[in-house]
C-alpha positions as CSV (number, residue, x, y, z in Angstrom):
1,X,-11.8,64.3,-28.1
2,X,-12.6,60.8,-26.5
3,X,-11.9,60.4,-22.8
4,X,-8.3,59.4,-22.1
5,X,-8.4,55.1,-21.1
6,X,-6.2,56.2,-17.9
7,X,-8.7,57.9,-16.2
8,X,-10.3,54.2,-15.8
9,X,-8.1,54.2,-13.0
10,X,-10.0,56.6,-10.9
11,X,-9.9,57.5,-6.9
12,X,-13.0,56.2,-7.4
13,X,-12.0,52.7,-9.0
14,X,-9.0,52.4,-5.8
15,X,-11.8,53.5,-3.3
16,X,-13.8,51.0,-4.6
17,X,-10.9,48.1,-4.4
18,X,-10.1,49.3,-0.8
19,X,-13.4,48.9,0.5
20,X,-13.6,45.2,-1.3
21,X,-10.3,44.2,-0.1
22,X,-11.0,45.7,3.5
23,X,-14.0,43.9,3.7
24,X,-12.6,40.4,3.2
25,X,-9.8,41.1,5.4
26,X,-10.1,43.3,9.2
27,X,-6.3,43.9,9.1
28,X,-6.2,46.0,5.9
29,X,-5.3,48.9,5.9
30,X,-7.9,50.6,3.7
31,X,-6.1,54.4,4.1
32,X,-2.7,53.4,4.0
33,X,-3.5,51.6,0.7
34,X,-5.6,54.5,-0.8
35,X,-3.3,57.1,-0.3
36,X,-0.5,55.2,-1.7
37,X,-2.4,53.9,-4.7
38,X,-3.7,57.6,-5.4
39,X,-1.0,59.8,-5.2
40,X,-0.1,62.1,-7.6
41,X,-3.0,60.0,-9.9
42,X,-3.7,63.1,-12.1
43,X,0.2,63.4,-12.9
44,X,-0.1,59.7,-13.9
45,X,-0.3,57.7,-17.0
46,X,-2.4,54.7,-17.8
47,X,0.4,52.0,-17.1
48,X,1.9,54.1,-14.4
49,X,-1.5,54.7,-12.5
50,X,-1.9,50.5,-12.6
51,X,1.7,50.0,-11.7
52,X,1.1,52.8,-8.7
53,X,-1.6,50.3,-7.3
54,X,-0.1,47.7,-7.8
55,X,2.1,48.5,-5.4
56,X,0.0,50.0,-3.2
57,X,-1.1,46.2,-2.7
58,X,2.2,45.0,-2.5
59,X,2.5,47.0,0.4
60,X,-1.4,46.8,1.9
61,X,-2.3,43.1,1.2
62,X,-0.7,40.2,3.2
63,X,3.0,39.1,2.5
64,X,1.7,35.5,2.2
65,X,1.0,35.1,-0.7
66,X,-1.7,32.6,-0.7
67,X,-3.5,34.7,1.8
68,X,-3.7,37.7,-0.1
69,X,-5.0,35.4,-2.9
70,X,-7.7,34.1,-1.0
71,X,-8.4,38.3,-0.7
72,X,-8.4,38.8,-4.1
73,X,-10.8,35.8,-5.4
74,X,-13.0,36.9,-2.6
75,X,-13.3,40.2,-4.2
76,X,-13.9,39.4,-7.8
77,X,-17.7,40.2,-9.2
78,X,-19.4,36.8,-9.8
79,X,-19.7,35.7,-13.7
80,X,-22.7,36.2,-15.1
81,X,-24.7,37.0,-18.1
82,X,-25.6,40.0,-19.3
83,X,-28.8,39.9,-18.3
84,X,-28.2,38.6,-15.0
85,X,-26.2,42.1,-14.2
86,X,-28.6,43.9,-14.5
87,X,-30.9,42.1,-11.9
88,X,-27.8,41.4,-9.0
89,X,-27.1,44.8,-7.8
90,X,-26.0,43.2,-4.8
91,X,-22.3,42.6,-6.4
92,X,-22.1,46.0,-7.9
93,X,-19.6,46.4,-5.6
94,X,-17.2,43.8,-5.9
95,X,-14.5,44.0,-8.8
96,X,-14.2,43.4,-12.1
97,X,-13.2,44.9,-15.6
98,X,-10.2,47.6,-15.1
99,X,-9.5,46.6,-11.5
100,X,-8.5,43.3,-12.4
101,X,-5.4,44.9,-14.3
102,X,-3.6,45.7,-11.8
103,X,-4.8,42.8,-9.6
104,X,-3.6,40.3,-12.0
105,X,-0.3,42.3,-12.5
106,X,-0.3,42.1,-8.4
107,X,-1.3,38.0,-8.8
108,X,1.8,37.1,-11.3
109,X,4.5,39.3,-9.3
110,X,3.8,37.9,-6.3
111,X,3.1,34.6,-7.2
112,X,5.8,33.7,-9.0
113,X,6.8,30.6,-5.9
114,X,3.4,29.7,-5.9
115,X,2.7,28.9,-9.4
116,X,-0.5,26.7,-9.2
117,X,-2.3,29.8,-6.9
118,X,-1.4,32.5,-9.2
119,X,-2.4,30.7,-12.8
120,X,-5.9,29.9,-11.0
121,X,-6.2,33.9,-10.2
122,X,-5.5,34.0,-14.4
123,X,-8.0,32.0,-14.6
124,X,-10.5,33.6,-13.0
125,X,-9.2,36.7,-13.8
126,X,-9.4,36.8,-17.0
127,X,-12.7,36.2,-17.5
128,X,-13.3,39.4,-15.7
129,X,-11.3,41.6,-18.2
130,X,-8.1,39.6,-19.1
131,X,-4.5,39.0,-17.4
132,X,-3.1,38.9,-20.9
133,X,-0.6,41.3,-19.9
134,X,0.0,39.8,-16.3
135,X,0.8,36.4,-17.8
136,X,3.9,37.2,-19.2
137,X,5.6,37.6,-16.0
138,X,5.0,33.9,-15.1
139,X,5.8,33.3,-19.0
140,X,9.2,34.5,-18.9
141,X,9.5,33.0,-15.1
142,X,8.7,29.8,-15.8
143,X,7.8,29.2,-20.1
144,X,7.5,25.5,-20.2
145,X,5.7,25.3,-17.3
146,X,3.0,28.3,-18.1
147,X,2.6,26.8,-21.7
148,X,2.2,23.8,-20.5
149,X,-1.0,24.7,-18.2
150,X,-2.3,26.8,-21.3
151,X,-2.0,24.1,-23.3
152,X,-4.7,22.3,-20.7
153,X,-7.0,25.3,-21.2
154,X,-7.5,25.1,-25.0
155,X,-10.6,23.4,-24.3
156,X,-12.2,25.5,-21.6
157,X,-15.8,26.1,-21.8
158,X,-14.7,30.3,-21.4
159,X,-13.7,31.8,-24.5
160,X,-12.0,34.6,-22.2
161,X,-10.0,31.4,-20.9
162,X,-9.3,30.2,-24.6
163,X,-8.2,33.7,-25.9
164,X,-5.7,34.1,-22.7
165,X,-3.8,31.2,-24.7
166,X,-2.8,33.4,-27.8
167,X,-3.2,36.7,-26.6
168,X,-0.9,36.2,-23.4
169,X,1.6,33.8,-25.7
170,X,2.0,37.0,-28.1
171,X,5.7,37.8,-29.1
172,X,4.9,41.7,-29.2
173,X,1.6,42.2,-27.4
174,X,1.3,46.2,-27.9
175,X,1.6,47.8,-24.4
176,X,2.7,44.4,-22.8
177,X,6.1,43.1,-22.1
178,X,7.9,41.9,-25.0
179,X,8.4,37.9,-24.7
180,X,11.7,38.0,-26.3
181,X,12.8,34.2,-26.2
182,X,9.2,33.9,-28.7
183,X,10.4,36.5,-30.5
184,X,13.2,34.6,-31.5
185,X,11.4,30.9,-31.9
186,X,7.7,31.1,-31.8
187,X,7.9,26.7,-32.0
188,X,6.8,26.7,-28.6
189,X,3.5,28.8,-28.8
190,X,2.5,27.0,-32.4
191,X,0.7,24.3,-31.3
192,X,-1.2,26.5,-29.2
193,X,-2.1,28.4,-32.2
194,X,-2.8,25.2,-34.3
195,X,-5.7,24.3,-31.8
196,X,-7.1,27.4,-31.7
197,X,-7.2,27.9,-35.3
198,X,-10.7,27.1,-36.1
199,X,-12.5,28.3,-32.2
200,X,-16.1,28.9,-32.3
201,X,-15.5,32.0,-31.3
202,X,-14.0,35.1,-33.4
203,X,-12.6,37.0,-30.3
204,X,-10.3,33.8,-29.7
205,X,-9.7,33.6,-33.4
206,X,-8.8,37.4,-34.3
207,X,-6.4,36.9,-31.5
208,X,-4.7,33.7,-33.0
209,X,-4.3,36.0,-36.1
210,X,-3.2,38.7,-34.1
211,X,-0.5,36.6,-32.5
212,X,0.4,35.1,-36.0
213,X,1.4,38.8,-37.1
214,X,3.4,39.7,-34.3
215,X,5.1,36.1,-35.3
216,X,5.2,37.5,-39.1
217,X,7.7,40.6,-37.7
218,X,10.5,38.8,-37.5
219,X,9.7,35.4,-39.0
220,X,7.5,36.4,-42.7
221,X,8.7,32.7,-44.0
222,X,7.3,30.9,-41.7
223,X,3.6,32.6,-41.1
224,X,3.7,32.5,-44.9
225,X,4.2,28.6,-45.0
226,X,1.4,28.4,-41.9
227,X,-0.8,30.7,-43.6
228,X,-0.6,28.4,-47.1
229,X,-1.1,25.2,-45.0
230,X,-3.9,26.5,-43.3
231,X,-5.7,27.5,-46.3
232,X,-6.5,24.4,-47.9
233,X,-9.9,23.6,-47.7
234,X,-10.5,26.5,-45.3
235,X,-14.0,27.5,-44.1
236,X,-14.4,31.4,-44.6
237,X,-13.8,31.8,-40.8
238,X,-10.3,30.5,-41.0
239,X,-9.4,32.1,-44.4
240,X,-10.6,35.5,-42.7
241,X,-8.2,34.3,-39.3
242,X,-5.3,34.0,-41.8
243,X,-5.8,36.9,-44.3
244,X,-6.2,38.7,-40.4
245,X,-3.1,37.0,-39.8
246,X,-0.9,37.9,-42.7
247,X,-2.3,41.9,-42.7
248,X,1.6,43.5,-42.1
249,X,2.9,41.4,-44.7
250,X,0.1,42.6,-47.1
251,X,0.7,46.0,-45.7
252,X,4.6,45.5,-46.8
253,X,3.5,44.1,-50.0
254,X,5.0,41.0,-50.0
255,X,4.5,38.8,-52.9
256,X,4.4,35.6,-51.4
257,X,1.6,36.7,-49.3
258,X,-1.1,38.6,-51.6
259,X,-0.2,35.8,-54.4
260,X,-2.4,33.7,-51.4
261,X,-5.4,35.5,-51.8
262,X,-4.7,35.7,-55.7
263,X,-2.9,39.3,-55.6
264,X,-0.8,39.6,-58.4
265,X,1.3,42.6,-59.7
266,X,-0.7,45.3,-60.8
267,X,-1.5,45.5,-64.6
268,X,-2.8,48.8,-65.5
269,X,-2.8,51.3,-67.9
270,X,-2.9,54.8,-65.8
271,X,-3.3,55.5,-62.2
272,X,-4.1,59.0,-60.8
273,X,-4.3,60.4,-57.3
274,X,-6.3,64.3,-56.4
275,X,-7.3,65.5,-53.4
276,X,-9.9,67.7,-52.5
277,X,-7.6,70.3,-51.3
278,X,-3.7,70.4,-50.8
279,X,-4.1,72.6,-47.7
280,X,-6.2,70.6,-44.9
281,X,-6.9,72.1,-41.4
282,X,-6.7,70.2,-37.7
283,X,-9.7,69.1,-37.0
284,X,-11.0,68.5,-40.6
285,X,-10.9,65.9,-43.5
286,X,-9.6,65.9,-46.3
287,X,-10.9,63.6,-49.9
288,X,-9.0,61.5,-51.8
289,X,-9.9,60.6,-55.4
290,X,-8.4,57.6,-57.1
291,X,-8.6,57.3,-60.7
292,X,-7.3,53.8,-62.6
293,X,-7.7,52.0,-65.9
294,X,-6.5,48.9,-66.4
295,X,-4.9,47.4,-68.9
296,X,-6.0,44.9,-71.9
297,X,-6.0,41.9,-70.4
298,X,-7.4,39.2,-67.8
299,X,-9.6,40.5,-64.6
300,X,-7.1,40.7,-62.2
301,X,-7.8,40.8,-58.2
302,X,-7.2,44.8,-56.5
303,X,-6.1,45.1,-53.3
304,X,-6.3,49.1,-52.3
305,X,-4.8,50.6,-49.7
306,X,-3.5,53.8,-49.1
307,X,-0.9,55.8,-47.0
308,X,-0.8,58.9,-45.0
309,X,3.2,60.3,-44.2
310,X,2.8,62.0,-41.3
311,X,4.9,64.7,-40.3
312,X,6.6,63.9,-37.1
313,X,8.1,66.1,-34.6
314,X,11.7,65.9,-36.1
315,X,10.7,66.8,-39.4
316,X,10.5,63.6,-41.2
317,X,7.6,61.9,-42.5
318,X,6.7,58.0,-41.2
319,X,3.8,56.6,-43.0
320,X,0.8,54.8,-41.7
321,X,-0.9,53.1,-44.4
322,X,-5.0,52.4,-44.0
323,X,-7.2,50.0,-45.6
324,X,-9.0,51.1,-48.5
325,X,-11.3,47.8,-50.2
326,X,-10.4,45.6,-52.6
327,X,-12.3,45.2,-55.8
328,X,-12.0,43.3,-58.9
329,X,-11.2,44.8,-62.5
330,X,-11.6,43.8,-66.0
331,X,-9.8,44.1,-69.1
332,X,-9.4,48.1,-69.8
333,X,-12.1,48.6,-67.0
334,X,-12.2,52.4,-65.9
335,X,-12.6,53.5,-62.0
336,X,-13.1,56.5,-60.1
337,X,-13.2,55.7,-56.4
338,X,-13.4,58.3,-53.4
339,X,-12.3,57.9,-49.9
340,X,-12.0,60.7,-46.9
341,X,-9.5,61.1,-44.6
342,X,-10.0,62.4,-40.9
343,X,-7.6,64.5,-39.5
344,X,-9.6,64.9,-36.0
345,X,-7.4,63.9,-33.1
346,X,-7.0,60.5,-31.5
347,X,-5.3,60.0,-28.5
348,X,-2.9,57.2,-30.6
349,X,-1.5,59.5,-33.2
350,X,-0.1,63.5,-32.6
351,X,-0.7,66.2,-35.4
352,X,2.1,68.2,-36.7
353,X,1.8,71.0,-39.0
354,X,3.3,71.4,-42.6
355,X,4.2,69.2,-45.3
356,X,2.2,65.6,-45.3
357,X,2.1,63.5,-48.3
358,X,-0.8,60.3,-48.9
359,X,0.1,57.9,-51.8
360,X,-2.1,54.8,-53.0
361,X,-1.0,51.2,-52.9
362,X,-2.3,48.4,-55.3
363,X,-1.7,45.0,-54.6
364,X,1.5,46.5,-52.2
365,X,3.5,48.3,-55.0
366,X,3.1,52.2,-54.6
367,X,1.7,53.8,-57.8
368,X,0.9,57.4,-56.5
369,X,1.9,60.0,-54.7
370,X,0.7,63.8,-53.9
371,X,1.8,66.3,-51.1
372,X,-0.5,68.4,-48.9
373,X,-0.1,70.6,-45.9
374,X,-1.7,70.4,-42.6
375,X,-2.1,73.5,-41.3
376,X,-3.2,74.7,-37.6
């Protein structure tokens, strides 16, 4: 099983920070802060171990504000290349990657009366791991104001910088703090989005599409309007950015969304769903067969998917649906298509045993349905 992400935060990661942040300042109490920041760390869950230090530094670093800044820049790793890393050893010791988290977390508390001090430690920040999750403090302190400075970063020469804009700005950032007046009126964050749309860069554009389906949650009409604008006489980047974009609706099977990417209703003569056995142990996988012929007629567009109901703890069964491949099929065509399914834990989903059930979706209407059991 893969190494939990909260043992990032290590005693060795805050003895690390200590020493950095005792170094650029004599009065710093370097104990004081790791004993605070450590304790009770095994008992301690990702966000809670980053919150814990966090506060540790409230408590260790300066109260003034732009003193304990002047701390923290001094601290951060230098920005380099790759390649450079590896040849400056000499700055192995200053901090980046999952020490800025709660640093930044630490910069937008804090900083909320000085707002021009705490967006530049964003700035820099970010483009040592990201403050998209520490920007959300200063967006729901102060939303005109933090747009507004975004809104002078969309042409930064840092893609790190660029990607802040729509990452930070999203409605329903998973693990982040739900930005709840963009939840209810994304106009603010769309322009945003509209210059980002076509970045040279994917990891700023999968976020723009990430941010455009947290948008679709509570506001499908709208991303489906964007998403039909933004497809004429799209390059492939941006039709991928907007078919990224639009995945939960597809996922939901709504029509107005797969009729974009020329997903129509289904026309097929039989559909049939096996699996390789109806009794699948922890730890193993199980296959799926999918058979389908369909009917007289034009070549029609398939968009597969399929979904797993998972037993929960309660006894009820919530589906997850997965993506399968999508495929195109001609008048009375004939397929047999295999897929396998892991059952091997992941520390995002808990296992329980007895009844599960995995059904197959074309172009987001269900056609198929068979039960299994998941058995310790």
């Amino acid at each position: 099983m893969p190494e939990a992400f909260k043992h990032r935060f290590s005693f060795a990661l805050i003895g690390q920070m200590a020493d950095c942040f005792a170094h650029f300042s004599e009065a710093f109490d370097r104990e004081g802060f790791v004993g605070h920041a450590s304790r009770d760390l095994d008992k301690l869950e990702l966000k809670q171990r980053s919150a814990q230090i966090t506060q540790a530094m409230q408590r260790y670093l300066p109260q003034d504000f732009v003193k304990s800044a002047e701390i923290l820049l001094a601290s951060l790793s230098p920005m380099q290349t790759p390649a450079q890393i590896s040849v400056l050893p000499e700055h192995d010791h200053l901090l980046k990657g999952w020490a800025i988290m709660p640093m930044a977390d630490y910069a937008a508390l804090c900083g909320q009366a000085h707002f021009d001090v705490a967006m530049r430690l964003m700035y820099e920040m970010t483009q040592r791991f990201s403050s998209e999750f520490a920007i959300r403090y200063l967006l729901l302190n102060e939303p005109e104001r933090t747009i507004s400075r975004l809104g002078q970063w969309l042409t930064d020469s840092s893609e790190h910088v660029r990607r802040l804009i729509s990452e930070g700005t999203r409605p329903r950032l998973p693990w982040g703090l739900q930005l709840g007046e963009f939840v209810r009126d994304p106009a603010p964050i769309l322009p945003l989005l509209e210059a980002l749309k076509d970045d040279p860069s994917e990891y700023v554009r999968r976020s723009v599409a990430n941010n455009l389906n947290d948008i679709a949650k509570d506001h499908p009409q709208l991303v489906i309007e964007l998403s039909s604008r933004w497809l004429k006489n799209a390059t492939k980047d941006r039709t991928k950015l907007v078919r990224h974009a639009c995945r939960t609706l597809l996922k939901q099977g709504n029509p107005e969304a797969l009729a974009l990417f020329g997903f129509m209703p289904a026309n097929l003569k039989s559909v049939s769903l096996s699996l390789s056995s109806h009794h699948v142990q922890f730890d193993k996988s199980v296959s799926v067969r999918l058979e389908l012929q369909a009917a007289a007629g034009e070549a029609q567009q398939i968009m597969l998917d399929y979904v797993v109901y998972h037993k929960k703890a309660n006894g009820k069964l919530l589906p997850k649906v997965f993506k399968w491949k999508v495929l195109s099929l001609q008048s009375n065509q004939s397929l047999i298509i295999d897929k396998t399914h892991s059952f091997k834990p992941v520390t995002t989903r808990k296992y329980h045993e007895g009844e599960h059930k995995i059904a197959v979706l074309i172009n987001g209407k269900e056609f198929a349905r068979t039960p299994f059991d998941l058995l310790r």
